[in-house]
C-alpha positions, 0 to 999 in steps of 0.5 A: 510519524511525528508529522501525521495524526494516526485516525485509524488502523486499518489492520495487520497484514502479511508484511506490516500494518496499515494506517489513515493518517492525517498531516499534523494540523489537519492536512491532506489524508495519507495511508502510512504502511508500517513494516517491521526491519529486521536490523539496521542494515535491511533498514538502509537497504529497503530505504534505498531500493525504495528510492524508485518507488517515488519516480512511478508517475502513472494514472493508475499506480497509487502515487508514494509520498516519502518514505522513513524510518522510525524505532520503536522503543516498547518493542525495540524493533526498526521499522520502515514506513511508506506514506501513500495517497489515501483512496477514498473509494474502497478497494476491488475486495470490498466491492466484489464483497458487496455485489456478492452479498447483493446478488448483483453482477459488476457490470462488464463494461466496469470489469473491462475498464478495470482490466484495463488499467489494471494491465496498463500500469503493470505493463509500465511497472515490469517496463521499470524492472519493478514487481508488485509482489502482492498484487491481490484484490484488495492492493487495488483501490478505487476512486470515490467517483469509480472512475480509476482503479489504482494498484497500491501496496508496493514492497521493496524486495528487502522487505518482500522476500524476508519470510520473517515478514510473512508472520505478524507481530503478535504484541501482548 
């Protein structure tokens, strides 16, 4: 993590934390998803099965950066970290949340278009032999302008399937 800023915890969630992180010397924004390993093994094993993950090139699939590993020596734990362009338009949850609250409906022509989308790049995926494995309203994230929905927050099956990862990491 040594060539990114940490600017803020985004929070804990089933299979790790998310961060906003910044490249050192004041670069370009990145969301990094920290997820704990259970040993070195699953650590090279989740490395390499997240190679393809950087090949997804799809207008509607949150692009990945790199991916490493990094230790921890206060807790003594390996973890695996996924650096992802960062969207600065919020996510489906949030704006399902504010409509809610406002007592407005999302236009239909918007729900269409996200549909859309969305189905195009899962079809892309599931053509690549790649499941998301925690596709949910809030792993779909939107452009500012509102124009682009983006399916983020792929898990390499390593990592996915691990029921140890269902629960966090509770540091005292």
């Amino acid at each position: 993590m040594n060539k990114y800023k940490v600017l803020e915890e985004w929070g804990a969630g089933a299979f790790g934390v998310t961060y906003l992180v910044e490249e050192s010397g004041g670069g370009r924004k990145f969301a990094v998803k920290k997820v704990e390993c259970m040993d070195e093994r699953e650590g090279n094993l989740t490395l390499e099965e997240a190679m393809s993950l950087l090949e997804l090139q799809h207008p509607h699939i949150c692009q990945y950066k790199e991916f490493f590993m990094v230790w921890d020596n206060k807790i003594s734990s390996l973890f695996f970290c996924l650096v992802m362009d960062y969207c600065d338009g919020g996510n489906l949850e949030r704006m399902v949340q504010e409509n809610r609250q406002q007592g407005t409906i999302i236009n239909e022509k918007i729900i269409q278009r996200f549909l859309g989308q969305i189905i195009d790049a899962l079809n892309y995926i599931h053509k690549k032999s790649i499941s998301h494995r925690n596709l949910k309203p809030s792993n779909v994230l939107l452009k500012r302008d509102g124009d682009f929905f983006l399916i983020s927050d792929f898990l390499p099956q390593t990592l996915a399937t691990d029921e140890m990862k269902m629960k966090i990491r509770v540091d005292p």
